[in-house]
N, C-alpha and C positions, 0 to 999 in steps of 0.2 A: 465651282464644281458643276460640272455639267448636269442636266436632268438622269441622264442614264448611270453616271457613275453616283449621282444622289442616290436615286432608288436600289442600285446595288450594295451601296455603303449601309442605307437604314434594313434592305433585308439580313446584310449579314450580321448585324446589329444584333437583331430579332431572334436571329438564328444562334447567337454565342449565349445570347442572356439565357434563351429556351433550354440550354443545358444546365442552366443552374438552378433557374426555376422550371419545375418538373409541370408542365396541365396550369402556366398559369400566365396564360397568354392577355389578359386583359390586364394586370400587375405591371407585364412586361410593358406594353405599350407607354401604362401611366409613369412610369420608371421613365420610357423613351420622350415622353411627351413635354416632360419638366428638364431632362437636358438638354434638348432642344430649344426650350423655350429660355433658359437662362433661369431657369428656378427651382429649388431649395425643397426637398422633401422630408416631410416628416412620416416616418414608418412605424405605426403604433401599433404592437401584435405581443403574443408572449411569447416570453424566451424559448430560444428551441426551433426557429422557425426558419432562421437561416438569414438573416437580416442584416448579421455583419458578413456575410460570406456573397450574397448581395451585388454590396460597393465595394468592396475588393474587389469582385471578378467585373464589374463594371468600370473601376478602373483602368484595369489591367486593359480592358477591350475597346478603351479610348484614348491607351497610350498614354495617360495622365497621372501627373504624383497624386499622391494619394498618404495621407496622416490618418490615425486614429485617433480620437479622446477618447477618453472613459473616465466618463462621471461620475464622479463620487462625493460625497458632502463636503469631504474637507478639499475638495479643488477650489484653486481660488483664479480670479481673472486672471489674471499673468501666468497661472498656468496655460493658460488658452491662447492670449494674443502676443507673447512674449514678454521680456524686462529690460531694463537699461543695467548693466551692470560697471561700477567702477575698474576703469584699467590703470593701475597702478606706475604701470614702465608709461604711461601717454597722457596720462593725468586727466582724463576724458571718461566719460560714458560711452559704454557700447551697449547697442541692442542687440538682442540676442532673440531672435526670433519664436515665436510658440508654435505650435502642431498648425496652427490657421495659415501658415505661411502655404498652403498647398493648393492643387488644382480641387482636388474633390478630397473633403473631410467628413470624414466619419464621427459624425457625434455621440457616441455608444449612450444608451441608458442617459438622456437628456435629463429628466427630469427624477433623477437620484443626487439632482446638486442642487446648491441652494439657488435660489432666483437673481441675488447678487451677480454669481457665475454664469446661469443663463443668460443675461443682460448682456457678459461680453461680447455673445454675438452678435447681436443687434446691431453696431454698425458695419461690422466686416458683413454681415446679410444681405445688408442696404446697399452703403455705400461701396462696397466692394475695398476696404480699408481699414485701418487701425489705428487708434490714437495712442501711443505710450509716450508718457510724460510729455507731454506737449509737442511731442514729434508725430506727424501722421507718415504711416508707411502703406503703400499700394497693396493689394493682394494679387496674386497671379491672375493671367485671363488662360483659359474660361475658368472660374472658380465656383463652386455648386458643396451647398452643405447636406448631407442625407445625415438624419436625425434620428433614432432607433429611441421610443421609448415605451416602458410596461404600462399597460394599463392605469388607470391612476387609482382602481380597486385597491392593488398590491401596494403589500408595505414597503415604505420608505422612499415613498414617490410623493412630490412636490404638482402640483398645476404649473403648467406652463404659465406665464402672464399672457394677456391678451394681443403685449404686443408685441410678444415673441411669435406665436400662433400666427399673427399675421401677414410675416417676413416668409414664413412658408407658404409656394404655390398651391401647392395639393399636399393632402394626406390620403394616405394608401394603407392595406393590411391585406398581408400575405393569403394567412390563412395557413391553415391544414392541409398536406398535400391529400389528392386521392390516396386509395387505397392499395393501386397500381406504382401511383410515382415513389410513395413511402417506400414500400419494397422493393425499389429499385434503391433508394438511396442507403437503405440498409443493407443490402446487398453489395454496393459499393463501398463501404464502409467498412466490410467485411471483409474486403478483399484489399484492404488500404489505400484505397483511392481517396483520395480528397477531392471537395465536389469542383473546387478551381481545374484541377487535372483534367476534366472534361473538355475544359477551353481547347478547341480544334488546332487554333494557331495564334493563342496570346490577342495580340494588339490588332486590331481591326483597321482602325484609323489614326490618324494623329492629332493630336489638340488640337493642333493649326486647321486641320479639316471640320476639327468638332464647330470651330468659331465661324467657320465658313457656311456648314450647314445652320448654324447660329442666325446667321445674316439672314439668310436664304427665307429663313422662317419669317424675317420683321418685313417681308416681301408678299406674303400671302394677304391678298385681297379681302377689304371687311367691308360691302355694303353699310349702306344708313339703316338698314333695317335690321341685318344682324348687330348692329351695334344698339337698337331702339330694344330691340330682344332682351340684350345680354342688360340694361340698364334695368328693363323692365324687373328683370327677376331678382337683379338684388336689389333692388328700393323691396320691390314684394319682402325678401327677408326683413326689412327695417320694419314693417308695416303688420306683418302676420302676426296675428294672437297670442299664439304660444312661441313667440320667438322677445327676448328682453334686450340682446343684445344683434342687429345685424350685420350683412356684409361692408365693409367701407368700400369706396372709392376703390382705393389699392385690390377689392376682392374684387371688382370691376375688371381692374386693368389687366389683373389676372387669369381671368374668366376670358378677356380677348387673346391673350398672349397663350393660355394654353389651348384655346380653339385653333389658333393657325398653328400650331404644332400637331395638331391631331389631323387638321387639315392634308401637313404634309408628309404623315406617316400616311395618310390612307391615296398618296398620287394625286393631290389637290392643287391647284392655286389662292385656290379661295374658300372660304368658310362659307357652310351650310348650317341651317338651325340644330341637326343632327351633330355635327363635332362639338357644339355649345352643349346642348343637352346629356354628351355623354362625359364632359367634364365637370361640368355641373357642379354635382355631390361632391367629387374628389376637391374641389378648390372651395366651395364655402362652408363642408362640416365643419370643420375645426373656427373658421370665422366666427360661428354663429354659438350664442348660449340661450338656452331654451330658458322658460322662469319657468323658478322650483319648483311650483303647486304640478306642473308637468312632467318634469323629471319624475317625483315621485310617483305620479300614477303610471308610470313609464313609459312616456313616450322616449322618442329618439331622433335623432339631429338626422338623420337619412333619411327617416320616414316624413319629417315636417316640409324637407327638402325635394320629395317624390310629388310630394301634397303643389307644394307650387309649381311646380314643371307641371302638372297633371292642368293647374287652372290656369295658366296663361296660352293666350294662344301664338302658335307658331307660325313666323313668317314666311307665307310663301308665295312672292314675289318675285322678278325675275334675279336669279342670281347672276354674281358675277364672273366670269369664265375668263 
């Protein structure tokens, strides 16, 4: 894909999502920044907020299948990655696929099922794959899981495991529209719009171009210094006081892959300390577990997170162009 029809592709990108999310242009981006990069988001916010409606219309605007789950206690793995089921006229097993067979899946209310069930995602995450009964089956390209879960205040929510949390690049939350975009959506609601309807003209691009722009991004230039940067800050997480658990390795690899994505939503080749620092918080809150004696005096995983960007220093040295 050329430079010009790149930057035409990600503005109309910008421009289809800006209709669904109303004033929430820094969402939109982090939304853009992990399909680009090839990674897995987890949307943790309260219901109500528009969070399946989302990746449907993100979907839709990438030309991509797109399954729902919804999580529930008594879902069990095979509802997720599929089953083998006896065929009686062929005297064989067939597989029978589950909702993961798709390009972009909607993991509704993640953590409303038990951890067993969360677990099944963890290799389709990874490995882009699934194990049923000792057969492994491919999952589509580009495939990208968005993860929807309450609070973990609210009843009848489970913790994620750590190394479920992990397999996500970034966590994001909507939030509250203004008080201008609210009255707009209820106003459309009123008038029987559904907020998809907004969509100007459906599909944007096609998968094939998503995987293109895909490429494009494992091409954005990472000096030895923004890589000495990005290592800095998360050893710092391992290292800091009030932090028990920090970023791995993978919150590393992450922390670079979603830098050159930010990169080249903002007309870049190459990563500056500014794309690092603005992904930051988004890729290792959810990494990181604060110890208790802090939690209760209330601290918070953003605020520990500001605290270390705040004390390392940033490199600036000659970039790379």
């Amino acid at each position: 894909m050329k430079n010009e029809e790149q930057k035409e592709a990600i503005k109309n990108l910008k421009n289809q999502l800006s209709t669904i999310l109303i004033d929430k242009e820094d969402v939109i981006e982090d939304i853009l920044v992990a399909t680009l990069a090839r990674g897995h988001v987890l949307l943790e916010d309260i219901p109500g907020i528009g969070k399946t409606v989302l990746v449907k219309g993100l979907s839709r605007i990438l030309g991509c299948s797109n399954r729902r789950i919804q999580f529930t206690p008594d879902l069990l793995p095979s509802d997720v990655t599929g089953v083998s089921i006896f065929n009686q006229k062929t005297s064989e097993f067939e597989f029978r696929p589950g909702p993961i067979m798709a390009n972009i899946v909607l993991a509704d209310e993640i953590n409303r099922t038990s951890p067993k069930t969360q677990s099944s995602l963890l290799e389709a995450m990874e490995e882009r794959q699934v194990t049923v009964d000792g057969s492994t089956y491919k999952l589509p390209e580009p495939f990208m899981v968005f993860a929807t879960q309450n609070p973990i205040e609210h009843e009848g929510t489970y913790n994620l495991p750590e190394a479920q949390l992990d397999r996500f690049m970034i966590r994001c939350s909507i939030g509250y529209p203004s008080s201008e975009g609210e009255k707009q959506i209820i106003n459309s609601q009123l008038n029987g719009e559904h907020p998809l309807d907004k969509l100007d003209s459906g599909q944007v691009i096609s998968a094939d171009q998503l995987m293109m722009l895909q490429n494009q991004v494992d091409s954005i230039k990472v000096n030895d210094e923004i890589i000495d940067y990005i290592v800095t800050l998360v050893r710092k997480t391992r290292e800091y006081p009030s932090i028990y658990l920090g970023g791995s390795p993978r919150a590393a690899l992450a922390l670079i892959k979603a830098s050159k994505a930010k990169a080249m939503l903002l007309d870049r080749t190459y990563v500056i300390p500014d794309d690092v620092k603005g992904m930051f918080k988004q890729v290792l809150c959810h990494r990181i577990i604060l110890h208790t004696d802090e939690v209760i005096q209330g601290e918070k995983a953003d605020a520990v997170l500001e605290k270390i960007l705040n004390d390392t220093s940033v490199p600036i040295g000659k970039q790379v162009g």
